[in-house]
BALUM-857567 format. One record per atom (N, C-alpha, C, O): residue number from 1; residue in one letter; atom name; x, y, z. Coordinates in steps of 0.05 Angstrom, whole numbers, always signed. Example, Ala and Ser with C-alpha at 12.3 -4.5 7.8 and 13.67 -1.06 7.14 Angstrom:
<vexnus>
{koltor:1	tortor:A	segu:N	xx:+264	yy:-114	zz:+156}
{koltor:1	tortor:A	segu:CA	xx:+246	yy:-90	zz:+156}
{koltor:1	tortor:A	segu:C	xx:+264	yy:-66	zz:+156}
{koltor:1	tortor:A	segu:O	xx:+285	yy:-66	zz:+169}
{koltor:2	tortor:S	segu:N	xx:+257	yy:-45	zz:+142}
{koltor:2	tortor:S	segu:CA	xx:+273	yy:-21	zz:+143}
{koltor:2	tortor:S	segu:C	xx:+258	yy:+1	zz:+157}
{koltor:2	tortor:S	segu:O	xx:+268	yy:+23	zz:+161}
</vexnus>
This chain:
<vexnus>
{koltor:1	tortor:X	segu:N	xx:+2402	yy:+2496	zz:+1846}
{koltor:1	tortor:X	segu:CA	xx:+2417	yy:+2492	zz:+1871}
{koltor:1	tortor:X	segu:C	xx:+2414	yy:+2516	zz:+1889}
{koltor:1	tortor:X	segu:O	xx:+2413	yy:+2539	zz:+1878}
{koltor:2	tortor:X	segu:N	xx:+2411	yy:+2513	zz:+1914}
{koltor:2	tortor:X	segu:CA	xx:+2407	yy:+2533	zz:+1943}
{koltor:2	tortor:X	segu:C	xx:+2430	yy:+2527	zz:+1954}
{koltor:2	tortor:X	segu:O	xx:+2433	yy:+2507	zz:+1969}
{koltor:3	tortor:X	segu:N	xx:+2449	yy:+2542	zz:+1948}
{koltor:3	tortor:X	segu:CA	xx:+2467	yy:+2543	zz:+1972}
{koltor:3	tortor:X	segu:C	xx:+2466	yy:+2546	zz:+1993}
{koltor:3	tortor:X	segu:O	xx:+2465	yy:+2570	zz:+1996}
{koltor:4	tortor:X	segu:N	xx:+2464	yy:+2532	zz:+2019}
{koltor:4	tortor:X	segu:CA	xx:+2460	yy:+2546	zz:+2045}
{koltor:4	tortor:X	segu:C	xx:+2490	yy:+2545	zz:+2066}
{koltor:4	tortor:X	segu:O	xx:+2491	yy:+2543	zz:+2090}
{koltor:5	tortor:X	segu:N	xx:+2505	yy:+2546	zz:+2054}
{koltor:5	tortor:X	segu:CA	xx:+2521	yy:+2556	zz:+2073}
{koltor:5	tortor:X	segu:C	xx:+2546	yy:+2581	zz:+2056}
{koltor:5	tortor:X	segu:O	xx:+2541	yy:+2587	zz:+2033}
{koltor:6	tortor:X	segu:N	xx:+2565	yy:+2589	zz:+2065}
{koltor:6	tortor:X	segu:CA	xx:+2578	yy:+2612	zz:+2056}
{koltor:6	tortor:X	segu:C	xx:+2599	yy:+2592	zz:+2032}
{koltor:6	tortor:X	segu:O	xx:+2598	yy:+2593	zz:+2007}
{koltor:7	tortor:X	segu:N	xx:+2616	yy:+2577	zz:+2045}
{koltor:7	tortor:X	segu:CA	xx:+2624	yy:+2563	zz:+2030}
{koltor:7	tortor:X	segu:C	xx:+2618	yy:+2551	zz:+1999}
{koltor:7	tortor:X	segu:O	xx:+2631	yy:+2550	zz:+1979}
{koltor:8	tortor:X	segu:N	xx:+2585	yy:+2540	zz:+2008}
{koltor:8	tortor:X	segu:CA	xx:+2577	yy:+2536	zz:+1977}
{koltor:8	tortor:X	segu:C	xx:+2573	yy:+2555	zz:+1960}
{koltor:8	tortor:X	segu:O	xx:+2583	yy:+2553	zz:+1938}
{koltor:9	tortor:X	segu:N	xx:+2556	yy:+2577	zz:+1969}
{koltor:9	tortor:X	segu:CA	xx:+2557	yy:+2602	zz:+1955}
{koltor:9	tortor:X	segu:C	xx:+2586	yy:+2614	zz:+1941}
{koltor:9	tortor:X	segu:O	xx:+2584	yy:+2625	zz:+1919}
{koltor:10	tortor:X	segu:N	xx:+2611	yy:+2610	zz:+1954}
{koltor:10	tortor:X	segu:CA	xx:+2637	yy:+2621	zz:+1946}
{koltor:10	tortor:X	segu:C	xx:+2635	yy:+2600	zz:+1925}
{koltor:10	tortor:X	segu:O	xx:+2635	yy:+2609	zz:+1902}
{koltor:11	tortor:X	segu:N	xx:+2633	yy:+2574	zz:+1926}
{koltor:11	tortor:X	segu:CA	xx:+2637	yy:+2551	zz:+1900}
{koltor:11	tortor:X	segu:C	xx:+2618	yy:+2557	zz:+1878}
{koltor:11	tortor:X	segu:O	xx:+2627	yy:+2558	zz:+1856}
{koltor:12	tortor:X	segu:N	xx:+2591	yy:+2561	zz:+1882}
{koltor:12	tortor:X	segu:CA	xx:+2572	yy:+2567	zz:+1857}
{koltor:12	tortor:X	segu:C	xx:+2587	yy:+2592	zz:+1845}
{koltor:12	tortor:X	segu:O	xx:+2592	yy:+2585	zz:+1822}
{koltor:13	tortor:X	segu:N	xx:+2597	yy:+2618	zz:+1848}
{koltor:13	tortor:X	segu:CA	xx:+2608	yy:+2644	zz:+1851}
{koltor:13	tortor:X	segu:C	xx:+2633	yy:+2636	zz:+1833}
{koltor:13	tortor:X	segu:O	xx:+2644	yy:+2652	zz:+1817}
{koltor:14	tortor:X	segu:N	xx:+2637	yy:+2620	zz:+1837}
{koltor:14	tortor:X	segu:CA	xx:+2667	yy:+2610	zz:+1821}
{koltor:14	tortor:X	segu:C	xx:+2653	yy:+2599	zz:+1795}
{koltor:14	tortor:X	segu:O	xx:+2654	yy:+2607	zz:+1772}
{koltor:15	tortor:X	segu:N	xx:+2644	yy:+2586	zz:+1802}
{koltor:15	tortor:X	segu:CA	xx:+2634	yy:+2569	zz:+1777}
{koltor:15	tortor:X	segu:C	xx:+2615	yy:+2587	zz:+1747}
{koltor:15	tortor:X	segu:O	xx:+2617	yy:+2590	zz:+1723}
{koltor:16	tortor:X	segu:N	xx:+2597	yy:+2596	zz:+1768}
{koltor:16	tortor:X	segu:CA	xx:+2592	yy:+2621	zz:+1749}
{koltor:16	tortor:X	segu:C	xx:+2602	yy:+2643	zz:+1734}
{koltor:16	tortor:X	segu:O	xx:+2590	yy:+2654	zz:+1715}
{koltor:17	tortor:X	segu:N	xx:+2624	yy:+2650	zz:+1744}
{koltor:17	tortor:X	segu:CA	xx:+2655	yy:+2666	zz:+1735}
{koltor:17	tortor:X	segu:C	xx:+2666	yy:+2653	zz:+1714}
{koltor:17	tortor:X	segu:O	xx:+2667	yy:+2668	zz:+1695}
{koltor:18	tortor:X	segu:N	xx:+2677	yy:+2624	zz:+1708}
{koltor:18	tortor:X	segu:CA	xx:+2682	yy:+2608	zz:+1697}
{koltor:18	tortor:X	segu:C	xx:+2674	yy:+2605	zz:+1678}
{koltor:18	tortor:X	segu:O	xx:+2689	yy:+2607	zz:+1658}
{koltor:19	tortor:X	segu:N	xx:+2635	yy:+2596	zz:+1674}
{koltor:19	tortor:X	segu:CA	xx:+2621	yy:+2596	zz:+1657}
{koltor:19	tortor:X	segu:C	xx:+2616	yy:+2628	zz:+1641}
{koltor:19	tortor:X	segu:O	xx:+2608	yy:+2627	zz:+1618}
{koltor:20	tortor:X	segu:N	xx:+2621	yy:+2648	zz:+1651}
{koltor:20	tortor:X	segu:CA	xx:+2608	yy:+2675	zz:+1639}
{koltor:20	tortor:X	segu:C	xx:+2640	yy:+2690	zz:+1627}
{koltor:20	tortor:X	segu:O	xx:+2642	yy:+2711	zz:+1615}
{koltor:21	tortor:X	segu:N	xx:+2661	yy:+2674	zz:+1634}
{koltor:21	tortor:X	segu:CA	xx:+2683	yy:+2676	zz:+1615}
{koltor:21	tortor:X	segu:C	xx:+2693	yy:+2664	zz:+1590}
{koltor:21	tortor:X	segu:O	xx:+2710	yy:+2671	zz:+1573}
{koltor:22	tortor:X	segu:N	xx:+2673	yy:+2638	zz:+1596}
{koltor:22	tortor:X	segu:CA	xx:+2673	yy:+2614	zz:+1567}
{koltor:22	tortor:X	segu:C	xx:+2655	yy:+2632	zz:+1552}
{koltor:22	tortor:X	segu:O	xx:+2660	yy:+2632	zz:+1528}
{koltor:23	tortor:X	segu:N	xx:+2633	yy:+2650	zz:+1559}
{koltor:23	tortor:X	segu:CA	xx:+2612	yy:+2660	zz:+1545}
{koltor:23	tortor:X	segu:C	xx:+2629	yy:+2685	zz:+1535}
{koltor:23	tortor:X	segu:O	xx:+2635	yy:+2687	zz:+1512}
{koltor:24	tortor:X	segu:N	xx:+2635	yy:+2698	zz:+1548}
{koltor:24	tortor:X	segu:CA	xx:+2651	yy:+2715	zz:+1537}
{koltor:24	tortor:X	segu:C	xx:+2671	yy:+2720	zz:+1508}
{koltor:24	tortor:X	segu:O	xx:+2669	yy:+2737	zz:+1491}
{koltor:25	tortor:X	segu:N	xx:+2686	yy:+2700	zz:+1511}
{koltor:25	tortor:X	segu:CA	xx:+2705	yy:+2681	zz:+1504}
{koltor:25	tortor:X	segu:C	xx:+2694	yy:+2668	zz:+1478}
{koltor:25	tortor:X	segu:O	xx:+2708	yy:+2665	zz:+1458}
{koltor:26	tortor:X	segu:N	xx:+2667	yy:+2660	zz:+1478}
{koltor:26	tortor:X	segu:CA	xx:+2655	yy:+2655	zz:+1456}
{koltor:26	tortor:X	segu:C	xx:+2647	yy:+2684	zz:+1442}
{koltor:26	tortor:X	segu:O	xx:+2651	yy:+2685	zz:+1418}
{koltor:27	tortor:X	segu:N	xx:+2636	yy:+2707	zz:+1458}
{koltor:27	tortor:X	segu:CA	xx:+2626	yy:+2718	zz:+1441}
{koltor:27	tortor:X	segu:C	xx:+2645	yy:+2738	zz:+1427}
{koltor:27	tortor:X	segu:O	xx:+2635	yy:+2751	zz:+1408}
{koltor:28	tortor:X	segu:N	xx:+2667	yy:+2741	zz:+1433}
{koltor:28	tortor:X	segu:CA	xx:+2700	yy:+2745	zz:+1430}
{koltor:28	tortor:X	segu:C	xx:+2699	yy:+2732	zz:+1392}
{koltor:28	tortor:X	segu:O	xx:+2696	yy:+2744	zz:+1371}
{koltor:29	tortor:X	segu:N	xx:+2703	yy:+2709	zz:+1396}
{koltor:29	tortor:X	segu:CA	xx:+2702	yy:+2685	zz:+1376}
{koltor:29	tortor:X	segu:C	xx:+2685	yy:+2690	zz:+1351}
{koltor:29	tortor:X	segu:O	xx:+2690	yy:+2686	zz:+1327}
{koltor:30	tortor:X	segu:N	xx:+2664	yy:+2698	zz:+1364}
{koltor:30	tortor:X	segu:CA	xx:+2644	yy:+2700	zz:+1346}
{koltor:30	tortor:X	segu:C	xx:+2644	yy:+2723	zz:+1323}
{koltor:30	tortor:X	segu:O	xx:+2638	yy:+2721	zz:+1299}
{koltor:31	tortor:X	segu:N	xx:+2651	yy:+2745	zz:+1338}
{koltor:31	tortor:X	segu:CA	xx:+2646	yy:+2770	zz:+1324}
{koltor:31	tortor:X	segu:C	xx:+2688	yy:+2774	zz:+1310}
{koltor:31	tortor:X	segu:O	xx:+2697	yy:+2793	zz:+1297}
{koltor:32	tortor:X	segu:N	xx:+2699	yy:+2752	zz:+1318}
{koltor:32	tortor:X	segu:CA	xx:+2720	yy:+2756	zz:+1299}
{koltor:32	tortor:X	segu:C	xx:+2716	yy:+2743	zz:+1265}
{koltor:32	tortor:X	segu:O	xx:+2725	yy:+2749	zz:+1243}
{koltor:33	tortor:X	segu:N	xx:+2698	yy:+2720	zz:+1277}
{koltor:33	tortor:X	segu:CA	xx:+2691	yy:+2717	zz:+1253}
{koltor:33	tortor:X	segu:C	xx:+2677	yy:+2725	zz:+1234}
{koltor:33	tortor:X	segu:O	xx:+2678	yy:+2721	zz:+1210}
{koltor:34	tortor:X	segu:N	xx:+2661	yy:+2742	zz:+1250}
{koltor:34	tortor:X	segu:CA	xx:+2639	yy:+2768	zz:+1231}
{koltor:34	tortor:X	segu:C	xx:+2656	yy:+2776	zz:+1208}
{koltor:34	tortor:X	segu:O	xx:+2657	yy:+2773	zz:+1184}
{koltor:35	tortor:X	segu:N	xx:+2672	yy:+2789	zz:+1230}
{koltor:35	tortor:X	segu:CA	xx:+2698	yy:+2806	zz:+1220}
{koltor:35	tortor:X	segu:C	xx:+2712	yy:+2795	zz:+1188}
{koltor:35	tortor:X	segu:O	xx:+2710	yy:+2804	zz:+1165}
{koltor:36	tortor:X	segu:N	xx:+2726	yy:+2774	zz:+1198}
{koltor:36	tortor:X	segu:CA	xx:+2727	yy:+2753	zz:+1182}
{koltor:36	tortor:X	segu:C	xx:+2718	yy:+2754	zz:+1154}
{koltor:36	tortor:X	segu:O	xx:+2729	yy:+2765	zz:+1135}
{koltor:37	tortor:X	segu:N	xx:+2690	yy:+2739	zz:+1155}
{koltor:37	tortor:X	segu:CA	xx:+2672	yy:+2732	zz:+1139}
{koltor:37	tortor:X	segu:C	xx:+2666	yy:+2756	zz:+1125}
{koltor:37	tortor:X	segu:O	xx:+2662	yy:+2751	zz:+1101}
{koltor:38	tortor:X	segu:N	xx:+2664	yy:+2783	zz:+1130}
{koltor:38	tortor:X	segu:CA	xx:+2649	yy:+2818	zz:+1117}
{koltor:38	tortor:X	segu:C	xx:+2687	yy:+2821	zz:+1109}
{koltor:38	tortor:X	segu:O	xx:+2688	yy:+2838	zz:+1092}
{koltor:39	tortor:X	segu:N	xx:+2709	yy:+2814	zz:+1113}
{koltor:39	tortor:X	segu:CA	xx:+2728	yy:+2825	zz:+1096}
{koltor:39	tortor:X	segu:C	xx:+2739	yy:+2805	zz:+1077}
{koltor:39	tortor:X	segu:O	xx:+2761	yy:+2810	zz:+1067}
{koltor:40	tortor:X	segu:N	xx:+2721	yy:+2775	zz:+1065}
{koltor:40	tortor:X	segu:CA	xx:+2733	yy:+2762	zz:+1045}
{koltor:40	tortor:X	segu:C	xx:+2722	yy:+2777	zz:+1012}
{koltor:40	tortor:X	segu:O	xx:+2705	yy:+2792	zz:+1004}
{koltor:41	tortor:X	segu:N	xx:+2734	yy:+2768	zz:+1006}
{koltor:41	tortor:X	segu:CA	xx:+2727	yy:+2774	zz:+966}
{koltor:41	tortor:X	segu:C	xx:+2719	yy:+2755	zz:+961}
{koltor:41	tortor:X	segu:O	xx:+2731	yy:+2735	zz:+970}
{koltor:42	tortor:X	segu:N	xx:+2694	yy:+2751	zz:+945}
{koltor:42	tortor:X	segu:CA	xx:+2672	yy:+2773	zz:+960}
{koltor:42	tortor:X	segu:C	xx:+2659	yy:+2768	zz:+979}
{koltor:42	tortor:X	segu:O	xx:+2647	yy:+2746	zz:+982}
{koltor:43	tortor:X	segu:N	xx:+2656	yy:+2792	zz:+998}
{koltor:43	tortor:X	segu:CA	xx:+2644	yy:+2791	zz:+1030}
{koltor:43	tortor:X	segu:C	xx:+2621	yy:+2775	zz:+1031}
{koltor:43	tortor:X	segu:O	xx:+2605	yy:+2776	zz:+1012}
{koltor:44	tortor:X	segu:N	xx:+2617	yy:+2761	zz:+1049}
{koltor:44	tortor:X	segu:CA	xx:+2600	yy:+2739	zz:+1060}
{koltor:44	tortor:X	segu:C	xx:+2568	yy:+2763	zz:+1065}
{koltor:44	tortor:X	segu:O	xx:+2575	yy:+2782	zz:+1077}
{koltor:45	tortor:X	segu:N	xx:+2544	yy:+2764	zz:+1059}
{koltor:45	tortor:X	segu:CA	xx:+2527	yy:+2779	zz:+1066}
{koltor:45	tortor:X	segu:C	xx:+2521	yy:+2780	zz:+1083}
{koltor:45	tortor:X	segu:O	xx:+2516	yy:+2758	zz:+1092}
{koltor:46	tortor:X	segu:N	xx:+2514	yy:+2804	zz:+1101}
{koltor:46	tortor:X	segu:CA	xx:+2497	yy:+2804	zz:+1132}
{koltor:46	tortor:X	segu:C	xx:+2474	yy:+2792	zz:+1141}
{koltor:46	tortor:X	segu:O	xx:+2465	yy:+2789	zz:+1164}
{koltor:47	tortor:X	segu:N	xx:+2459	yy:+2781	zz:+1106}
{koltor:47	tortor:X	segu:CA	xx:+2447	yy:+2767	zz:+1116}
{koltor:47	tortor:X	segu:C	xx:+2450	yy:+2731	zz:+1121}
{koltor:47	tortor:X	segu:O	xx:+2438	yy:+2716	zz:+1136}
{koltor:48	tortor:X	segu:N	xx:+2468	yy:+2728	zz:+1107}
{koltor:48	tortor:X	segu:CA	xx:+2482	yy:+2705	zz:+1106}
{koltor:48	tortor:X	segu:C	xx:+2489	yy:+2698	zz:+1138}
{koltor:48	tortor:X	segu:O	xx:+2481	yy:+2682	zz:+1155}
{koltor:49	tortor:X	segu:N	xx:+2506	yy:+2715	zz:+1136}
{koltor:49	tortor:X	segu:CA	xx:+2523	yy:+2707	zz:+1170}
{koltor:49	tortor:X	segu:C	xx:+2498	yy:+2716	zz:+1192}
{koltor:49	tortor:X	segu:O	xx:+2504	yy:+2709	zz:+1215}
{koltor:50	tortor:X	segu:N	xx:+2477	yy:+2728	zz:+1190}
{koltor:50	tortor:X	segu:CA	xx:+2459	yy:+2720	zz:+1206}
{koltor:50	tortor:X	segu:C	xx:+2447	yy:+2706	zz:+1204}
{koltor:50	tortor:X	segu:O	xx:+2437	yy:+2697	zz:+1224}
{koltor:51	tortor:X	segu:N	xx:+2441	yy:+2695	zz:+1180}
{koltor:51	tortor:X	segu:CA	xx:+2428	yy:+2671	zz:+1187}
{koltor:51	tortor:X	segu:C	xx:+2442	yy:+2647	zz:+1199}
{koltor:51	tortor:X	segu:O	xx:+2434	yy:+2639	zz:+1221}
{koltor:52	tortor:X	segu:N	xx:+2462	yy:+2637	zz:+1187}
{koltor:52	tortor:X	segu:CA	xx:+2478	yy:+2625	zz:+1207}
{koltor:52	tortor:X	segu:C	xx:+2485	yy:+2626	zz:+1236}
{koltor:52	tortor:X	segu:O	xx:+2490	yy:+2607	zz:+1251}
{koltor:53	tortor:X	segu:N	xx:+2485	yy:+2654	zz:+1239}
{koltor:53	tortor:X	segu:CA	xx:+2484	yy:+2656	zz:+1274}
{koltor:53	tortor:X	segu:C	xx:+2456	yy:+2656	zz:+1285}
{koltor:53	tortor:X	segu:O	xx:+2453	yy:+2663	zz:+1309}
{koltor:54	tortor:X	segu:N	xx:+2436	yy:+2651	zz:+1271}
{koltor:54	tortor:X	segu:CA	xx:+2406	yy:+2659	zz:+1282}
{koltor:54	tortor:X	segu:C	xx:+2407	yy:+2680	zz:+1295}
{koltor:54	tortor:X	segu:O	xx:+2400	yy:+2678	zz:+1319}
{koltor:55	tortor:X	segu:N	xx:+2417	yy:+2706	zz:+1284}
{koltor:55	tortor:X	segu:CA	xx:+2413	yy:+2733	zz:+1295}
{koltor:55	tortor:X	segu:C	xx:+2410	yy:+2753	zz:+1271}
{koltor:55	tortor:X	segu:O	xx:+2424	yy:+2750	zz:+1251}
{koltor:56	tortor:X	segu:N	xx:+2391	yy:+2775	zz:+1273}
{koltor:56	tortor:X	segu:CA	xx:+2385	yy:+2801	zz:+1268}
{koltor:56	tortor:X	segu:C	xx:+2404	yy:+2805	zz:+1245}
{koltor:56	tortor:X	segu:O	xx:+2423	yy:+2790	zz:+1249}
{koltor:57	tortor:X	segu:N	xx:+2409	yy:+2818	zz:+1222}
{koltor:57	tortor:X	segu:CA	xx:+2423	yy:+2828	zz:+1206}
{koltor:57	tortor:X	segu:C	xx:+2435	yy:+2853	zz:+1229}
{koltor:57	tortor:X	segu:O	xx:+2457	yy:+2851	zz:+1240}
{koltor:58	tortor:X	segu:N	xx:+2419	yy:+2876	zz:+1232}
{koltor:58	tortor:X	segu:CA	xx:+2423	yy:+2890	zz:+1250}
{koltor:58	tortor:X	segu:C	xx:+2442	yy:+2876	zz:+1276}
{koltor:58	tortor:X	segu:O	xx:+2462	yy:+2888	zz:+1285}
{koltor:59	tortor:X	segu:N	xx:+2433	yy:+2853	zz:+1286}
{koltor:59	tortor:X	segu:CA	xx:+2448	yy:+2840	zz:+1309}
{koltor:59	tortor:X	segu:C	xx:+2485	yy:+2837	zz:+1296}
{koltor:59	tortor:X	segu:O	xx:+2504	yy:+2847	zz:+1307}
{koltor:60	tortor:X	segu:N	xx:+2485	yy:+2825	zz:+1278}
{koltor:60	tortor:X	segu:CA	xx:+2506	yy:+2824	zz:+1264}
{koltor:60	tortor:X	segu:C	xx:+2518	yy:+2850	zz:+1258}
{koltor:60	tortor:X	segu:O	xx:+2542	yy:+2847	zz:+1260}
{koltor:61	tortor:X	segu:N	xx:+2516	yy:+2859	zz:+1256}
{koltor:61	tortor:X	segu:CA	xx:+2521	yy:+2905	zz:+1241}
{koltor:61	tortor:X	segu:C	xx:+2529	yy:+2907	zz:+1280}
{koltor:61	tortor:X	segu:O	xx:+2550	yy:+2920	zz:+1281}
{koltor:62	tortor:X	segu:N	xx:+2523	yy:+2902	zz:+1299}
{koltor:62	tortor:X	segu:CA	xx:+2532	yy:+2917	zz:+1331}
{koltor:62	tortor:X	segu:C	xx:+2547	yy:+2902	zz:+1338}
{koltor:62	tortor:X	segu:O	xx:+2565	yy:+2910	zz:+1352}
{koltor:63	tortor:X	segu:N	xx:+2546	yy:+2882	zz:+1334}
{koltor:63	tortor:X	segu:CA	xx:+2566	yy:+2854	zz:+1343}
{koltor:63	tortor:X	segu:C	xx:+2595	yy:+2863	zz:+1334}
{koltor:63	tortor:X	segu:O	xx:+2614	yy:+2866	zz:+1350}
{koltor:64	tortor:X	segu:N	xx:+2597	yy:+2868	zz:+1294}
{koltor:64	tortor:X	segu:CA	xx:+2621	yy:+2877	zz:+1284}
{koltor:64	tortor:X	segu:C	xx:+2627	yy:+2899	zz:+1295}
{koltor:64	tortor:X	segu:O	xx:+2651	yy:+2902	zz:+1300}
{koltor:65	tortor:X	segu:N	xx:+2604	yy:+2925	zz:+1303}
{koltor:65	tortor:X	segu:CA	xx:+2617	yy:+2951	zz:+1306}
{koltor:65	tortor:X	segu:C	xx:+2633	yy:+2945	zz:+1336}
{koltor:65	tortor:X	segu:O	xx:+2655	yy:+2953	zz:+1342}
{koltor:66	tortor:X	segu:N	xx:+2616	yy:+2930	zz:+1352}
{koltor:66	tortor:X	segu:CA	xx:+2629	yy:+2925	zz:+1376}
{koltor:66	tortor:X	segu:C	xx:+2661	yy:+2919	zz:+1376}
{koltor:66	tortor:X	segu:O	xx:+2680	yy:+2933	zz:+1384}
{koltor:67	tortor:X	segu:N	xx:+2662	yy:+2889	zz:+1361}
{koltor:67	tortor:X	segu:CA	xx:+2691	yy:+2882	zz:+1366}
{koltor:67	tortor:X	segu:C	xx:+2713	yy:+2900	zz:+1351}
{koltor:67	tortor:X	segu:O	xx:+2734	yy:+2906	zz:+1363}
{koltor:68	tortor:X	segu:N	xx:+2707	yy:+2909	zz:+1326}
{koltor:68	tortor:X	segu:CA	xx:+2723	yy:+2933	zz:+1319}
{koltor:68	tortor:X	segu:C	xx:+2731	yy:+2952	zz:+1332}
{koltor:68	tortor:X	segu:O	xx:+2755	yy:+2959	zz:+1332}
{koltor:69	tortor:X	segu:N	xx:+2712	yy:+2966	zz:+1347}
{koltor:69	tortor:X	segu:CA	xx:+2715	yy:+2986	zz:+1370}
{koltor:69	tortor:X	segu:C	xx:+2735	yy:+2971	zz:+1393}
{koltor:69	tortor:X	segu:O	xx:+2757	yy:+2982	zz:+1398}
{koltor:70	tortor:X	segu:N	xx:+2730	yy:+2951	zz:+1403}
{koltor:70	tortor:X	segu:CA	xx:+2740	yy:+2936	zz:+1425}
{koltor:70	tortor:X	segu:C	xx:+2773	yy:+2935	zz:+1414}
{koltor:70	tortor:X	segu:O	xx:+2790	yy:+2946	zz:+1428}
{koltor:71	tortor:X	segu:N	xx:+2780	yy:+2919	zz:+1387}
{koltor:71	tortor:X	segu:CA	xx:+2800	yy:+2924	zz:+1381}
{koltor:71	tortor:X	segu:C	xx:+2820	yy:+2951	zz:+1376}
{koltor:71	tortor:X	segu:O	xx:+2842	yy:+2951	zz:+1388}
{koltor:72	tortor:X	segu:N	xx:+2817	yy:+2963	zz:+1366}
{koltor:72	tortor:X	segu:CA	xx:+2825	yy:+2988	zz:+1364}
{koltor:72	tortor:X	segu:C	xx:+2829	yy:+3004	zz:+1390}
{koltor:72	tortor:X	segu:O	xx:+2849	yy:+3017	zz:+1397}
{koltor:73	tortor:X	segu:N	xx:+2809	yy:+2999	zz:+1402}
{koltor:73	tortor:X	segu:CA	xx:+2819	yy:+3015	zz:+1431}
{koltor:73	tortor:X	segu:C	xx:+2839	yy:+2997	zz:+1447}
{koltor:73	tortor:X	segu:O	xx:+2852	yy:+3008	zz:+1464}
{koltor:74	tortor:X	segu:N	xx:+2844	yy:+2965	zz:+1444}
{koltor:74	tortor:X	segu:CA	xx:+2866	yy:+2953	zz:+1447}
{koltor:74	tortor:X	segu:C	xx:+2895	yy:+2962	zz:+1434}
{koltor:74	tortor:X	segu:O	xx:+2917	yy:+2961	zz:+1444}
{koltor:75	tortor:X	segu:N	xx:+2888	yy:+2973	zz:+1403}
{koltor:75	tortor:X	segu:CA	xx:+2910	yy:+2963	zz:+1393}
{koltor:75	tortor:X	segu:C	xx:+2927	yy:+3006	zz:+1397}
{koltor:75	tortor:X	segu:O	xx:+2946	yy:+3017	zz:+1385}
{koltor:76	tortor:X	segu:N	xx:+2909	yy:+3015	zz:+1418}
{koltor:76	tortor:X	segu:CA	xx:+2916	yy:+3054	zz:+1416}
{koltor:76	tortor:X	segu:C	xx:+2933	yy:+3038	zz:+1444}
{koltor:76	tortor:X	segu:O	xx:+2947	yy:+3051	zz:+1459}
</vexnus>
């Protein structure tokens, strides 16, 4: 889509806001369950839960360090 006037541009602008908060929002989701899954008895393996997410072992290891970090500086 080409927006050509100001108006449509303000509506695509919205919509893309919308969509990159569902994304967000998912990736929120996602890495709680990392979380999740690495603190059951006994812990789910990194490579396990990457494979299931089709991501990196390593991808999985920044994802958790992320949301841990994210939390914690919520919960100071």
């Amino acid at each position: 889509m080409n927006p050509t006037s100001v108006n449509e541009i303000r509506q695509e602008l919205q919509a893309v806001a919308v969509e990159l908060a569902k994304k967000e929002e998912l990736i929120d989701r996602r890495d709680e369950l990392i979380d999740v899954a690495r603190s059951q008895t006994p812990p789910m393996t990194l490579r396990e839960v990457a494979q299931l997410l089709g991501m990196t072992e390593r991808g999985v290891t920044k994802a958790l360090t992320s949301y841990r970090e994210r939390h914690q500086s919520l919960a100071s």
